[in-house]
N, C-alpha and C positions, 0 to 999 in steps of 0.2 A: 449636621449628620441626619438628622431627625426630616430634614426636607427631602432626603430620597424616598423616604415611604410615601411621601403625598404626591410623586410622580404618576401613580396609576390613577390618583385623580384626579389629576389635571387632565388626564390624555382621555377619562373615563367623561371629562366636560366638554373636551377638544372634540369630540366623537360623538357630540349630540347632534340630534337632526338637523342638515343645511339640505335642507330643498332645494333643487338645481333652478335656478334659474327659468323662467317662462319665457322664451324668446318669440318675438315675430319681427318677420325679416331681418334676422339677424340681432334685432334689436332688445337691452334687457330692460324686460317691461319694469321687473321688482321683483323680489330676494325677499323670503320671509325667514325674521332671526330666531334659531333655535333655543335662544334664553328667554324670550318672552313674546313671541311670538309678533314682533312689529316686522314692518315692511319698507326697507328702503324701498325711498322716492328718488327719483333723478333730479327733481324740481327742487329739492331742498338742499340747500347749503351741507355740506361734511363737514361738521365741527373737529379741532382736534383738540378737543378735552373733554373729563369726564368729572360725573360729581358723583359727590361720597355724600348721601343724607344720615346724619344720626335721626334716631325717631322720636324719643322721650324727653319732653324741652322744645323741640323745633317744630317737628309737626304733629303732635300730641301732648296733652297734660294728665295722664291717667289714661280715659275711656275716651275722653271729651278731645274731638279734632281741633286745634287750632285753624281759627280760623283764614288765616293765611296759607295755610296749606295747598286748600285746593284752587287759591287762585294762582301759585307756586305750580303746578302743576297741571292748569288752563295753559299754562308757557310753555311748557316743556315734552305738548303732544299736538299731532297735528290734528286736522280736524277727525279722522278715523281714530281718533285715540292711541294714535302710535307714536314712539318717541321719538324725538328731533332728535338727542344728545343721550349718548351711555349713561344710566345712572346705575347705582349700586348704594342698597341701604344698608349702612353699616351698625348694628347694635352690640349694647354690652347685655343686652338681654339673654338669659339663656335658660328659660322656663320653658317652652314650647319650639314645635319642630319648624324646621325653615319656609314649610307647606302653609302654615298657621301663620305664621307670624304674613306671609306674603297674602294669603286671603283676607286677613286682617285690613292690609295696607292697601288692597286694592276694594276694598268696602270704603275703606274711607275718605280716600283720596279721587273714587268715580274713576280710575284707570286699571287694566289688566295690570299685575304684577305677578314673574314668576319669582319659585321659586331660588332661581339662580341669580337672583338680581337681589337675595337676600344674605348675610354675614350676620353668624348670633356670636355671641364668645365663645361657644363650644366647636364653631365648625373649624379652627383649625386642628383639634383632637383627632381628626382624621387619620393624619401624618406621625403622630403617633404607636405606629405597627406595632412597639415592642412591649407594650401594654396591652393590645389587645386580646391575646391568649391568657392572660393573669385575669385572675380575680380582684375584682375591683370596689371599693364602697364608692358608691355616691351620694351625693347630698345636694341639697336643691330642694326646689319645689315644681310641683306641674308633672307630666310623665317622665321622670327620669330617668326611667329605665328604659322605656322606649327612644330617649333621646340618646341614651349611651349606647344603647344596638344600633343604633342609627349611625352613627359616630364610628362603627367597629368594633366596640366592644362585646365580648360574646359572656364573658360573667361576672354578672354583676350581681350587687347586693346594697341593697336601701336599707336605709339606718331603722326604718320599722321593722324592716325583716331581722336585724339585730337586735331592738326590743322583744320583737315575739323570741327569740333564741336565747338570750339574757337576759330574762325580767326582772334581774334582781340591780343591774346597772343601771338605770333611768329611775331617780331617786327625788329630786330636786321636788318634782310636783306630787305633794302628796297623795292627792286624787288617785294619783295612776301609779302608786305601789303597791304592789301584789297584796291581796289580804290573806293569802297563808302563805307558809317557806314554800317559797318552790326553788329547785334546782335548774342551773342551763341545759337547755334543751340540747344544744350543739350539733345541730345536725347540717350547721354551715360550710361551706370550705372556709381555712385560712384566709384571710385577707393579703393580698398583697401589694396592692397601692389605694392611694384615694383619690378618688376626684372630687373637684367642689365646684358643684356648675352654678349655683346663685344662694344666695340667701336665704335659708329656710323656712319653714312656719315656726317652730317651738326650738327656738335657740340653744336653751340650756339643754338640752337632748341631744341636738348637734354636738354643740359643743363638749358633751362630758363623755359622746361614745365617738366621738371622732380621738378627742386625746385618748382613750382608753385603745383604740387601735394601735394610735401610734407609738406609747408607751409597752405595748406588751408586742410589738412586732405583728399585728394581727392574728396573732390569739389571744382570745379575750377571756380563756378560762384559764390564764396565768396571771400571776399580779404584775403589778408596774415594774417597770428597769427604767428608771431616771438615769442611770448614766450609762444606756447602752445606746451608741450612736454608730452610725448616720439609723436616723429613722426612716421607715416606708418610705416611698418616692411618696411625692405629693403634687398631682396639678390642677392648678386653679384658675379658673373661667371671671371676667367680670372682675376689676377692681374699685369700681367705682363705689367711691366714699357713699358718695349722696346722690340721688335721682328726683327729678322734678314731676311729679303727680299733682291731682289737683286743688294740693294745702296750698298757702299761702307760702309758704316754704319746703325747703329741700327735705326727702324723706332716705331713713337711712337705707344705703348699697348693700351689696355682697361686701364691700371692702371693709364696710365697718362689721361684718362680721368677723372678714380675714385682721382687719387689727383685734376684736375681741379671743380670736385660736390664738394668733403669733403670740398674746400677750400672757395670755395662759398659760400656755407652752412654756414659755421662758422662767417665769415664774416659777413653775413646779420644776424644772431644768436646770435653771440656772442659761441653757443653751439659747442659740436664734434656731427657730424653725424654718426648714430648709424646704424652698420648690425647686422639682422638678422644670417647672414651667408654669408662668405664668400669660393667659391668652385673654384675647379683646382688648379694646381700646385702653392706652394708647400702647398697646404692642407693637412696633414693625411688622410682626409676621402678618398682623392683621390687615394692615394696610398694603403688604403687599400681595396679600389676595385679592383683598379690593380693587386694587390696578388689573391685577391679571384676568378678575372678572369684567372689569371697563374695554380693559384690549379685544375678550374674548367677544362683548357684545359689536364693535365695530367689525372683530373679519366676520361675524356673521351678518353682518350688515353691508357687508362685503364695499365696505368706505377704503378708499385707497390712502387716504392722509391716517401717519400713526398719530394714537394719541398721548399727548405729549405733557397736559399739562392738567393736574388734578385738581378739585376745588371740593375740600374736604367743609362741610358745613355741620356746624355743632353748638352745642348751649353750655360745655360744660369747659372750665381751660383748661380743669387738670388731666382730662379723658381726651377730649375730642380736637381742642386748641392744640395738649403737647403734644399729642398720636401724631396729628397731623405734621406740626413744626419736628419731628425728630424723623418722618419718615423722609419731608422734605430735607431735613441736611442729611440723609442715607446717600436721595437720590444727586443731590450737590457733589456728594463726596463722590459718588459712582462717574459723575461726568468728570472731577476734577482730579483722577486719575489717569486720563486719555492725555490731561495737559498737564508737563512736569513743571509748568510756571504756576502754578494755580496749584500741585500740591505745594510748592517750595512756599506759596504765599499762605497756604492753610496752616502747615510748618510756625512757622514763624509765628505766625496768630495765637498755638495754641504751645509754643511752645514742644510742641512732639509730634513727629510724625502719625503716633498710634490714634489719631485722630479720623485718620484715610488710612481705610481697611485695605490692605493686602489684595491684587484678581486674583489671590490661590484663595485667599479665604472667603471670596466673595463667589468665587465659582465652587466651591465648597458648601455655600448656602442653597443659592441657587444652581442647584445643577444644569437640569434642561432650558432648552432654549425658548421652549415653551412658561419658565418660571421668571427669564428676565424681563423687567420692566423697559417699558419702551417711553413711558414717563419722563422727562428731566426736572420737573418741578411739582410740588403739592402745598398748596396755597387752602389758607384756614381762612373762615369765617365764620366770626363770632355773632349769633345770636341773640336778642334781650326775652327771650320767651321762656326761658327754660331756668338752668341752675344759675348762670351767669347774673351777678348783679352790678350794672354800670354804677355802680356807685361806690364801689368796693374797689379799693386799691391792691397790687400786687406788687410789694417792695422790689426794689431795682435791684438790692445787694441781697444776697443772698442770707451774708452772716447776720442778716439784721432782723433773718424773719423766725416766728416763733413758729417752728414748723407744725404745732400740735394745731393752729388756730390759721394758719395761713396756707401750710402748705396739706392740701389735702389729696393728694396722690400718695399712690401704696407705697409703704417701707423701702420696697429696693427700686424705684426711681429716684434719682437723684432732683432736686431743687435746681432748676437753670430759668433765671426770666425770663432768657431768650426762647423758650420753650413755649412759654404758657404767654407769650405774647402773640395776638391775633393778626393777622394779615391784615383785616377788616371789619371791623364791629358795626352792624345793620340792626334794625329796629325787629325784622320777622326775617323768616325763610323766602316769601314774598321780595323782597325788599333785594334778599342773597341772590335769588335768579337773575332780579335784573341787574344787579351790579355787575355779574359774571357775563351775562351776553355783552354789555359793556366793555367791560375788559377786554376780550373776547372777541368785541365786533361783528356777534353770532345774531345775523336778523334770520329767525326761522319763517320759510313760505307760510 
C-alpha cells in the first residue's frame, strides 16, 4: 500500500532533465543523461545490465579509499569520464544527505557522481506519506533533522530537543544530571512515531528516551504503561549488525543498536517490539529502487536494449549477499508466474504455492508501470575487502546454527543458506568488474 505514495516520486525522477537530442543531418550525435550527467556514444556497446555498488568494505575502509576502487572504476568510464554501464550505489548508510554522500564518492573515485545514482537507507521513507504530517522523534547521528525534511517529514523532534524538554530523564551519565530539581519544560508536541535512521553517539540516551516514548505513547510527562499495546509505529533505516572501518575488524551497526532497543523493550515488556518497517539493505524495497534507478539511467541514455540483469556487489552476506539473493528469487518468482510449469515446479519445491506471490498482490506493490522492474535476474558478488571473512564458514542446515554467533542479520529475517550464498567470491571490487564484463561479454570502446 505504502508504494502509492512513492508514485510522485518516481514520476518527480522520470521528469528530470533529458536534453533533446543534438542532430546533424538527421543524425543523433549524443543524449546527455539527466541522473548524472554522461553522454551516450554511438560507438559504445549498450550493455544490458546494471551494478549495485555497496560503499563501506568495497570501495572504502573508513576515510581510506581502497585501493581497487578507482582502478574498478578506470573500467567503467570512457575516456571523458562518462559511464559505459548504469551504476547505482547502494548504502545502509543514513548519516548524511544523498548530495554528500555523492560528492564524497565522486572525490574519491576521480569520476562525477550524482546525486540520483545514490540509495542511503533512509531514501525509501519517501513513500511513506502517512507519517509525514505526524510528529516524529528521530535518532541517528549527522543532520537529522535535515535528512528527515528531506525525506518529507515536516515535524520533527531530535532526542536532544527531548533532553532540553526533560532534563530530568537522561540519568545514566552522571556528568549531565541536572544539579538542581528542575521541572519538564514541555513545550514539545506529543510524539507520534519514531524513526531510527543509524546509530547514534550516546547510546544510553537513545536508548532510555526512545523506550520512555514508546512506553508512555509519546508523552513523556506520564509514567510508563508496560502493558498498553500496540506501541508507536516505529521505522528503522540500516540494519546492519556490523560495518567494516579501518580496525582490523568489524565495528558495531545500527543493528546492534536495533538488537540492544528490541532487547530492552522486551525485557521491561515481557512483549517483541514491533516495526512499522524496516528499510536498507537487504530489504526488497531497497533493491527495487535500485533497479528502477539503473532502468531510469539507460532511457536517459536513451540505450534501446532493456536492462535485464543486475550484479549487486558487496562485502557483507548478511546485508548485501541476502538483499541481493532475496531480491533475485522476487525477480525469479515474477518471471515464473508468466509460466504455469515453473510455478507447478516452484510448487512442489517448496511445498506451497505461497512461495509465488499472487499478480493482484504484486501489482498491489508495484502499482505503476514506471515501478516494474524490467530486470529478470540479480546476481551477488562477494568481496574479500570488507566484512566478509573467507575463512569463516556459513552452516549449510540451518538448525545447526547458533544464530547469536552465526547468524548476524536483524530478528525478523529469517536464516536461509541459500540466501547468504554468493553468486561469486572475488579478491576486490577490481577483480568484480572484470568478472562481470566477462559474464557479460561487455568490451567497453
Amino acid at each position: 500500500k505504502e508504494m502509492r505514495g512513492l508514485l510522485p516520486f518516481y514520476r518527480g525522477l522520470h521528469a528530470l532533465s533529458n536534453r533533446p537530442a543534438r542532430r546533424k543531418a538527421g543524425i543523433v550525435v549524443g543524449s546527455r543523461c539527466g541522473f548524472c550527467g554522461t553522454q551516450s556514444n554511438s560507438k559504445q556497446p549498450q550493455p544490458s545490465f546494471g551494478l549495485l555498488f555497496d560503499i563501506d568494505g568495497v570501495l572504502v575502509r573508513g576515510r581510506i579509499p581502497i585501493p581497487a576502487a578507482k582502478k574498478a572504476f578506470e573500467k567503467l568510464v570512457d575516456t571523458q569520464g562518462q559511464f559505459v554501464v548504469p551504476v547505482v550505489f547502494v548504502t545502509n548508510a543514513g548519516n548524511c544527505l544523498r548530495q554528500t554522500k555523492a560528492d564524497q564518492l565522486s572525490h574519491i573515485l576521480g569520476v562525477p557522481i550524482s546525486q540520483d545514482q545514490v540509495i542511503m537507507s533512509h531514501s525509501p521513507l519517501r513513500m511513506f506519506k502517512k507519517f509525514h504530517d505526524k510528529c516524529v522523534l528521530v535518532s541517528g547521528q549527522g543532520p537529522v533533522l535535515e535528512i528527515a525534511k528531506n525525506v518529507g517529514f515536516k515535524k520533527v523532534v531530535s532526542i536532544d530537543m527531548l533532553r532540553e524538554s526533560f532534563p530530568l530523564l537522561d540519568m545514566v551519565d552522571h556528568n549531565r544530571r541536572p544539579k538542581l530539581p528542575s521541572s519538564p519544560v514541555g513545550n514539545l508536541p506529543k510524539v507520534e512515531a519514531v524513526i531510527l535512521f543509524g546509530e547514534p553517539i550516546r547510546w544510553e540516551t537513545n536508548l532510555q528516551l526512545i523506550i520512555d516514548v514508546l512506553l508512555t505513547n509519546g508523552n513523556l510527562s506520564t509514567v510508563h504503561k508496560t502493558q498498553k499495546m500496540p506501541h508507536l509505529p516505529l521505522l528503522a533505516c540500516n540494519m546492519d549488525l556490523m560495518w567494516m572501518a579501518e580496525a582490523h575488524s568489524p565495528r558495531f551497526g545500527h543493528g546492534t543498536f536495533l538488537v540492544c532497543l528490541e532487547n530492552i523493550y522486551k525485557k521491561i515488556t515481557g512483549k517483541d517490539l514491533k516495526y512499522d518497517a524496516l528499510m536498507g539493505k537487504p530489504s526488497e524495497l531497497t533493491y527495487h529502487f535500485a533497479e528502477y534507478l539503473i532502468r531510469s539511467q539507460a532511457m536517459q541514455m536513451q540505450w534501446k536494449h532493456p536492462v535485464t540483469s543486475l550484479y549487486a556487489i558487496g562485502d557483507n552476506l548478511m546485508t548485501d549477499i541476502y538483499g541481493a539473493n532475496l531480491y533475485n528469487r522476487y525477480l525469479e518468482e515474477r518471471v515464473a508466474r508468466k509460466n504455469p510449469k515453473a510455478v507447478a515446479k516452484m510448487a512442489a519445491a517448496t511445498g506451497s504455492t505461497t512461495a509465488v506471490p499472487q499478480e493482484e498482490e504484486i501489482n498491489n506493490l508495484w502499482e505503476s508501470e514506471l515501478a516494474l522492474p524490467s530486470a529478470t535476474s540479480c546476481k551477488s558478488v562477494l568481496v574479500c575487502t570488507g566484512v566478509y571473512n573467507p575463512n569463516a564458514e556459513v552452516p549449510s542446515d540451518a538448525n545447526h546454527c547458533i544464530k547469536e554467533t552465526v547468524f548476524h542479520g536483524h530478528r525478523d529475517f529469517r536464516f536461509d543458506p541459500a540466501l547468504v550464498e554468493p553468486g561469486h567470491i572475488v579478491k576486490d571490487v577490481a577483480e568484480a568488474v572484470d568478472l562481470i564484463f566477462e559474464q557479460e561479454k561487455f568490451v567497453p570502446q
